[in-house]
MARKE-105872 format. One line per 8 residues: their letters; for each residue x, y, z of N, C-alpha, C, CB. Coordinates in Angstrom, 1 decimal. Glycine has a CB too. Example, Ala and Ser with C-alpha at 12.3 -4.5 7.8 and 13.67 -1.06 7.14 Angstrom:
2
as> 13.2:-5.7:7.8:12.3:-4.5:7.8:13.2:-3.3:7.8:11.3:-4.5:9.0  12.8:-2.2:7.1:13.7:-1.1:7.1:12.9:0.0:7.9:14.1:-0.6:5.7
This chain:
137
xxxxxxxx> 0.8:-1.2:0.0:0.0:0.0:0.0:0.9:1.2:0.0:-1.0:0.0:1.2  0.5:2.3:-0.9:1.5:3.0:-1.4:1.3:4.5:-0.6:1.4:2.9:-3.0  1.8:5.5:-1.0:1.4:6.8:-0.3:1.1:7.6:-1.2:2.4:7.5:0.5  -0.3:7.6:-1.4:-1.2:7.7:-2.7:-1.6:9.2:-3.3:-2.6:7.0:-2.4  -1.5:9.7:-2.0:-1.8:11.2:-2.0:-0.4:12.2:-2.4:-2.4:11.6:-0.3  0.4:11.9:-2.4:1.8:12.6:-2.4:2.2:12.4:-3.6:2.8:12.3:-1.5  2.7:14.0:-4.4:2.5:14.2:-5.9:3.8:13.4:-6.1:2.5:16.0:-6.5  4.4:13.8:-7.4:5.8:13.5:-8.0:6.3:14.4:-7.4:6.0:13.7:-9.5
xxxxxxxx> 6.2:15.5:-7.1:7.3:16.4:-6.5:7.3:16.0:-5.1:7.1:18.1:-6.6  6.4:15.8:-4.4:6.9:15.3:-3.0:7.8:14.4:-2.5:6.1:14.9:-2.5  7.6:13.1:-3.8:8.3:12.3:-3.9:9.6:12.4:-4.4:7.7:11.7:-4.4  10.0:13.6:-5.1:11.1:13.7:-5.3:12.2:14.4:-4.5:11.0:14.2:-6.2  11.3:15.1:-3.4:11.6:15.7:-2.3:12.1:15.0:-1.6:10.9:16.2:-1.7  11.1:13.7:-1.1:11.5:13.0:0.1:13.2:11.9:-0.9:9.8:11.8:0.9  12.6:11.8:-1.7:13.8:11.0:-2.4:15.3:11.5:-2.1:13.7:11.2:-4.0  15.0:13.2:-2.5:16.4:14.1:-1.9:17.1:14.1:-0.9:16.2:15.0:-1.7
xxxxxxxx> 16.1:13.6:0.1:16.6:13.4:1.6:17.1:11.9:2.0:15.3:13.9:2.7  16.5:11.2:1.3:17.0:9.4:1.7:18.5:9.5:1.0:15.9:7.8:0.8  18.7:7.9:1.7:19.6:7.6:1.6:19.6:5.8:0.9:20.1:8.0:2.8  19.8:5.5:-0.4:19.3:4.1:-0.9:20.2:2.5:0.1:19.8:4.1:-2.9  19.6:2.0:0.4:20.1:1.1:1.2:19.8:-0.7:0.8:19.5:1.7:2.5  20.5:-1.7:0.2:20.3:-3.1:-0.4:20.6:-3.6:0.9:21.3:-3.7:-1.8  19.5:-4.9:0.6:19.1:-5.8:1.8:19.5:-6.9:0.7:17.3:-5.7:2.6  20.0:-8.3:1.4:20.1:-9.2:0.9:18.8:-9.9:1.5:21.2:-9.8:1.0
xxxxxxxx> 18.6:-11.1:0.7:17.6:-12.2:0.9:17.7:-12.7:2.6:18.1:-13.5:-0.4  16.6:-12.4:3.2:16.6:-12.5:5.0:17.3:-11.6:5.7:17.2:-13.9:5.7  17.6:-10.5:5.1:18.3:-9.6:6.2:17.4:-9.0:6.5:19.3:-8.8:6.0  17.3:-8.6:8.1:15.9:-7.6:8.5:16.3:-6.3:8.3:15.1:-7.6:10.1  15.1:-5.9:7.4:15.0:-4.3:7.4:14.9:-3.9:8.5:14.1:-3.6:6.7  14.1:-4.0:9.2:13.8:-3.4:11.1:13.4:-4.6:11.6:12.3:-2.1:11.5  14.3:-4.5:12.8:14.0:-5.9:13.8:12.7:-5.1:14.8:15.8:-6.4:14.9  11.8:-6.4:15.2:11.1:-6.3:16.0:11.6:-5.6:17.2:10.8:-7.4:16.1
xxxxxxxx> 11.1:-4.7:17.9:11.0:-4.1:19.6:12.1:-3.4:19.1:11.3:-5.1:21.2  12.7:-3.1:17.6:13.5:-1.8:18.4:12.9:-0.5:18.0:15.2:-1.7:17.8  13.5:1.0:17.7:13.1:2.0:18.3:14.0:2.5:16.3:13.7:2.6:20.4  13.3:2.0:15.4:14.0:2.7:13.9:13.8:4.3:14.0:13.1:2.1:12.2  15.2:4.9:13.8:15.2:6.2:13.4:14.8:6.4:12.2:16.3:6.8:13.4  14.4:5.7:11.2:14.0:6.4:9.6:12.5:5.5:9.7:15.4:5.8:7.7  12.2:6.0:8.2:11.1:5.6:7.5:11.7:4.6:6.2:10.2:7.0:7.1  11.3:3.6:5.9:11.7:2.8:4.8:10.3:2.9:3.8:12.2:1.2:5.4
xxxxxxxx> 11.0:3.0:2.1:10.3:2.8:1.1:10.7:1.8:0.6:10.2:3.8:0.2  10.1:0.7:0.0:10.9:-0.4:-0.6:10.6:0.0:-2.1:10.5:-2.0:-0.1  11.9:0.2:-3.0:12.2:0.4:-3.9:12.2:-0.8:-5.2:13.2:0.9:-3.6  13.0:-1.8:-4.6:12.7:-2.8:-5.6:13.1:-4.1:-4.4:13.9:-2.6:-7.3  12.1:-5.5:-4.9:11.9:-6.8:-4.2:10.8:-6.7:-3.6:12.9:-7.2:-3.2  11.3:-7.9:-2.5:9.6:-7.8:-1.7:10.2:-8.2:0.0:8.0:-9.4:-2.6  9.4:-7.9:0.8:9.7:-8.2:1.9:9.0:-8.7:2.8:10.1:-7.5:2.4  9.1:-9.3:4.0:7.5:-10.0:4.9:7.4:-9.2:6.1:7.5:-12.0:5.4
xxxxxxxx> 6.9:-9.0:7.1:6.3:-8.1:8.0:6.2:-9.4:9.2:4.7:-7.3:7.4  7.2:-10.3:9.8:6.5:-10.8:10.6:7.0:-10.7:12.3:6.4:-12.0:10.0  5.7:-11.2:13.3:6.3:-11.0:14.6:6.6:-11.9:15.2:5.6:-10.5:15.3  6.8:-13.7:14.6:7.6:-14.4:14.9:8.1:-15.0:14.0:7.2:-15.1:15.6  9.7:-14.9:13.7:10.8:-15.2:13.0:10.1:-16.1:12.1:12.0:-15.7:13.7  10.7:-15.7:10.5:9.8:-17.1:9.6:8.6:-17.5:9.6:10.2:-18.3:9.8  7.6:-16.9:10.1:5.9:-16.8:9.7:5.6:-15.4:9.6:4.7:-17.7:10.9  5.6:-14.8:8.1:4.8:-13.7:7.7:3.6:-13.6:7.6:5.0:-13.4:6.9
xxxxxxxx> 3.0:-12.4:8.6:1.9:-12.1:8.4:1.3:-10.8:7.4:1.6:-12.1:9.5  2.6:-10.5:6.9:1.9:-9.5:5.6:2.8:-9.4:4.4:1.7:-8.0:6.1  2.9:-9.2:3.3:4.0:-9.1:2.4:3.9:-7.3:1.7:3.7:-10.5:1.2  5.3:-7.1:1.5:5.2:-5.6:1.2:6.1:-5.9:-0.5:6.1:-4.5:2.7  5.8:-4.9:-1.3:6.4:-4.8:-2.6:6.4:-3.3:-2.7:5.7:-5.7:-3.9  7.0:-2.8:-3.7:7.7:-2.0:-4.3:6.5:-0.4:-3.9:8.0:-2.6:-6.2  7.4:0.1:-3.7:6.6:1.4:-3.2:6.0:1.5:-1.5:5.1:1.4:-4.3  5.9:0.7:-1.2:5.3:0.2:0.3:6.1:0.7:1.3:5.2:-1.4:0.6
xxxxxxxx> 5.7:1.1:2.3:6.5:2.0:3.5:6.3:1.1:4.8:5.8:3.8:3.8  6.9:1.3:5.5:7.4:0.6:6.5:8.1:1.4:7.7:8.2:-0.3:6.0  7.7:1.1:8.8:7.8:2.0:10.1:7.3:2.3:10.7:8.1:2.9:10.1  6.0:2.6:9.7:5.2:3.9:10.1:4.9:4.0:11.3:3.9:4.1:9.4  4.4:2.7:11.9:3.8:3.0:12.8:4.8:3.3:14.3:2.9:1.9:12.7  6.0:3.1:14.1:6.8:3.3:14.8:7.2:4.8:14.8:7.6:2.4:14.6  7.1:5.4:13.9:7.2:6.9:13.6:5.8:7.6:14.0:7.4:7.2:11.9  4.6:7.2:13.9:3.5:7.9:14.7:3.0:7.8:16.0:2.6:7.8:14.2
xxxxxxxx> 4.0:6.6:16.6:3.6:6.6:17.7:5.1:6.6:18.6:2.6:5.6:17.8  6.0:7.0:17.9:7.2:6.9:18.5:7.7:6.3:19.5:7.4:7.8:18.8  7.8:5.2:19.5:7.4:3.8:19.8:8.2:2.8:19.3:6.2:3.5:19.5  8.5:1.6:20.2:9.6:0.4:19.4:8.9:0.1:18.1:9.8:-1.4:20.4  9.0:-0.8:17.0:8.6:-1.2:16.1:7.3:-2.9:16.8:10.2:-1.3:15.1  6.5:-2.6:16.0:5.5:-4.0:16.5:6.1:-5.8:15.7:3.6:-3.5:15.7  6.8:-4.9:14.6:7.0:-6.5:13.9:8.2:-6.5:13.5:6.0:-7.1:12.6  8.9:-7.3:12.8:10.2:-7.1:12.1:9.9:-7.4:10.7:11.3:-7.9:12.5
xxxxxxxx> 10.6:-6.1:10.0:10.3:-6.9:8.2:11.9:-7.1:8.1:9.4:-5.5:6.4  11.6:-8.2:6.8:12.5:-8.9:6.4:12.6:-8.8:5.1:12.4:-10.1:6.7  13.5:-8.6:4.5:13.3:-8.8:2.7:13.6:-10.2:2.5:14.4:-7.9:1.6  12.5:-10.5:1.6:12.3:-11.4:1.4:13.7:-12.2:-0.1:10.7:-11.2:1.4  13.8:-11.3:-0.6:15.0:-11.5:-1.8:15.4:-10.3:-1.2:14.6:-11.5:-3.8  16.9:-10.2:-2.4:17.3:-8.9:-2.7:16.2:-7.9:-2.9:18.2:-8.9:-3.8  16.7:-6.7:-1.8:16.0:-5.4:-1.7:16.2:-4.1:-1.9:15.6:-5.3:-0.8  15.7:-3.1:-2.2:16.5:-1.6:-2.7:15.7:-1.1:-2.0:16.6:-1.0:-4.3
xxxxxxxx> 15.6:0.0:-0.7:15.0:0.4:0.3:15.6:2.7:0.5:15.6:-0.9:1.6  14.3:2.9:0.2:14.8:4.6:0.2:14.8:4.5:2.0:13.2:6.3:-0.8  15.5:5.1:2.5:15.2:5.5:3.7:15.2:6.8:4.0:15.8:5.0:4.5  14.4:7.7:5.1:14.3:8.5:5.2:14.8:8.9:7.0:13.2:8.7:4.5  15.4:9.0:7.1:15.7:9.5:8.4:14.9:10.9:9.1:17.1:9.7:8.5  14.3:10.2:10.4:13.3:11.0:10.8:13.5:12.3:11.2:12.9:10.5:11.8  14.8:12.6:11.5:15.0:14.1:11.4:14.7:15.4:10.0:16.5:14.2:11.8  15.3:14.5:9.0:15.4:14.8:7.8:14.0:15.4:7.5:15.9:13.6:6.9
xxxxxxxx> 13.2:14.4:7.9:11.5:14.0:7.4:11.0:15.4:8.4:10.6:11.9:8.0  11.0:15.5:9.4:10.7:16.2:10.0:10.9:17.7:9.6:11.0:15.9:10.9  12.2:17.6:9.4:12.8:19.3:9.0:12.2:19.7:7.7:14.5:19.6:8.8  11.9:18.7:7.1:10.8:18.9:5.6:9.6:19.4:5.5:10.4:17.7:5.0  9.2:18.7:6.7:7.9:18.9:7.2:7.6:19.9:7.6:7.6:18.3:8.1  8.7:20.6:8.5:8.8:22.2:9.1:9.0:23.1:7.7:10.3:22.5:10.5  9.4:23.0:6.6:9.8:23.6:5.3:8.2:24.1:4.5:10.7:22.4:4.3  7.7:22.6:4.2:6.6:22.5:3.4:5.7:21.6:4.2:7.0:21.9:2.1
xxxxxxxx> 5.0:21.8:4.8:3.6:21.8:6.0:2.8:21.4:4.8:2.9:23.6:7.0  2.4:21.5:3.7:1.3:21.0:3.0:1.9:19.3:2.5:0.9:22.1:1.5  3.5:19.5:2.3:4.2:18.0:2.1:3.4:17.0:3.6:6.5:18.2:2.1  3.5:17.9:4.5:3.5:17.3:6.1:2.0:16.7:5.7:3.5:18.7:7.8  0.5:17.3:5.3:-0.3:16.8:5.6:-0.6:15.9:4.8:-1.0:17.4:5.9  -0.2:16.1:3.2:0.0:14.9:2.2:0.3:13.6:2.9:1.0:15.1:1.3  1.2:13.8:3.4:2.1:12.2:3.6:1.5:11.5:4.8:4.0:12.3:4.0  0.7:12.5:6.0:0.0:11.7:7.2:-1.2:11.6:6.8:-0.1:12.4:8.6
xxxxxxxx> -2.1:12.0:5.7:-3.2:11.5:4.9:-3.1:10.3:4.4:-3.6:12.2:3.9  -1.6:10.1:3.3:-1.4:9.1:3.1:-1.2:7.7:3.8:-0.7:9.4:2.7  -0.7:8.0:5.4:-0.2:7.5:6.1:-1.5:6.6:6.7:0.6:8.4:6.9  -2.6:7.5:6.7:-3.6:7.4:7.5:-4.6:6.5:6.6:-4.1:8.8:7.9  -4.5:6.7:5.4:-5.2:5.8:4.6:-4.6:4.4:4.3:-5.3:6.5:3.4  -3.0:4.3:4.2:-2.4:3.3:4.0:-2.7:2.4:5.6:-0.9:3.6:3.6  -3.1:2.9:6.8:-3.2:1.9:7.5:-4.8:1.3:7.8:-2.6:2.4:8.6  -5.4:2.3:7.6:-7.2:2.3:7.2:-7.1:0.7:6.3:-7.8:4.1:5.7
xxxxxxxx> -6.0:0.7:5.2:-6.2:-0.8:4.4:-5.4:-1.4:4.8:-6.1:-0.9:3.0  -4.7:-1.4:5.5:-4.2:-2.1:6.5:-5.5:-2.9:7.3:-3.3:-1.1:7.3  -5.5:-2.6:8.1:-6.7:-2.6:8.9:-8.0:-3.2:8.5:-7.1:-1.4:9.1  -8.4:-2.7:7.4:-9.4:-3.3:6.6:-9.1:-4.8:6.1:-9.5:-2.3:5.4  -7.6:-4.7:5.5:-7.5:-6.1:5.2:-7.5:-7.4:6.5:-6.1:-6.0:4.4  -6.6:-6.7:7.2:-6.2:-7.8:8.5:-8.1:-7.9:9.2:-4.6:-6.8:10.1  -9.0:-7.0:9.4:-10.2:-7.4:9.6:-10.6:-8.6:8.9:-11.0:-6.4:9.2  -10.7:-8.5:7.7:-11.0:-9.4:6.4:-10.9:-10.9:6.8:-10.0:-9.1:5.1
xxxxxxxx> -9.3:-10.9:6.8:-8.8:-11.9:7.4:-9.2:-12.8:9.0:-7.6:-11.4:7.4  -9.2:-11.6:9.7:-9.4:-12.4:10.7:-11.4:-13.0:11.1:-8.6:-11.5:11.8  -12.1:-12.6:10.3:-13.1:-12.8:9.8:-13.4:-14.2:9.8:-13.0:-12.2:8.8  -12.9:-14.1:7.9:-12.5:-15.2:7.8:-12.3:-16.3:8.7:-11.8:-15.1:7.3  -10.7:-16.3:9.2:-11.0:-17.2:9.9:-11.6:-17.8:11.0:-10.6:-17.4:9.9  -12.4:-16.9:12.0:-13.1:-17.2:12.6:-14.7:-17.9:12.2:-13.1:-16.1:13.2  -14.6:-18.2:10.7:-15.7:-18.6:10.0:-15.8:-19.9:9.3:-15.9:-17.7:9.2  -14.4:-20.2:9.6:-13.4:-21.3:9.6:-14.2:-22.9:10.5:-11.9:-20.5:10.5
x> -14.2:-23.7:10.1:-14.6:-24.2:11.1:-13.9:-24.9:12.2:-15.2:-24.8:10.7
């Protein structure tokens, strides 16, 4: 789920400020319970989202962000992603992101709309799911 609301130029913005970073196949992008200073975009591969080593409960591809929720609530991280192959990851370091934010205030409300929608389907999906299987017999 992507950050839908934020133009080309925003994106070129925040691009300005990262820093590109390759993950091999099982290396964790963010380990579970810790406290990540950036925001991750995954650029190219795919990665899994899980909270006990080797069972993923979500999969992320190209454009997908990761953190977030550790950035809005400033807070350890809830799961650990993993790339799943080789990965190409924008990162944004939270200071960076912030001082952007203090620049261009309309970039600021784009990207927490975005933020806010990407977890809305978040949310929506894992409902879905757990639904399901409670329907399960």
């Amino acid at each position: 789920m992507q950050l839908k609301y934020l133009t080309d130029n925003d994106f070129a913005l925040l691009r300005s400020i990262s820093r590109r970073q390759k993950f091999k196949a099982r290396e964790i992008i963010i380990p579970i319970h810790s406290r990540p200073n950036a925001l991750f975009i995954l650029v190219s591969g795919t990665a899994a989202v899980e909270v006990m080593r080797g069972q993923p409960i979500a999969k992320l591809t190209s454009g997908d962000i990761c953190g977030e929720m550790a950035f809005l609530e400033s807070d350890a991280a809830s799961a650990s992603v993993v790339a799943e192959n080789e990965a190409e990851v924008d990162v944004l370091d939270l200071a960076e992101v912030q001082r952007i934010f203090g620049l261009y205030p309309h970039l600021q409300a784009r990207f927490y709309k975005s933020l806010a929608l990407v977890l809305s389907q978040r949310l929506r999906s894992t409902s879905a799911r757990l639904a399901k299987a409670a329907s399960q017999p």
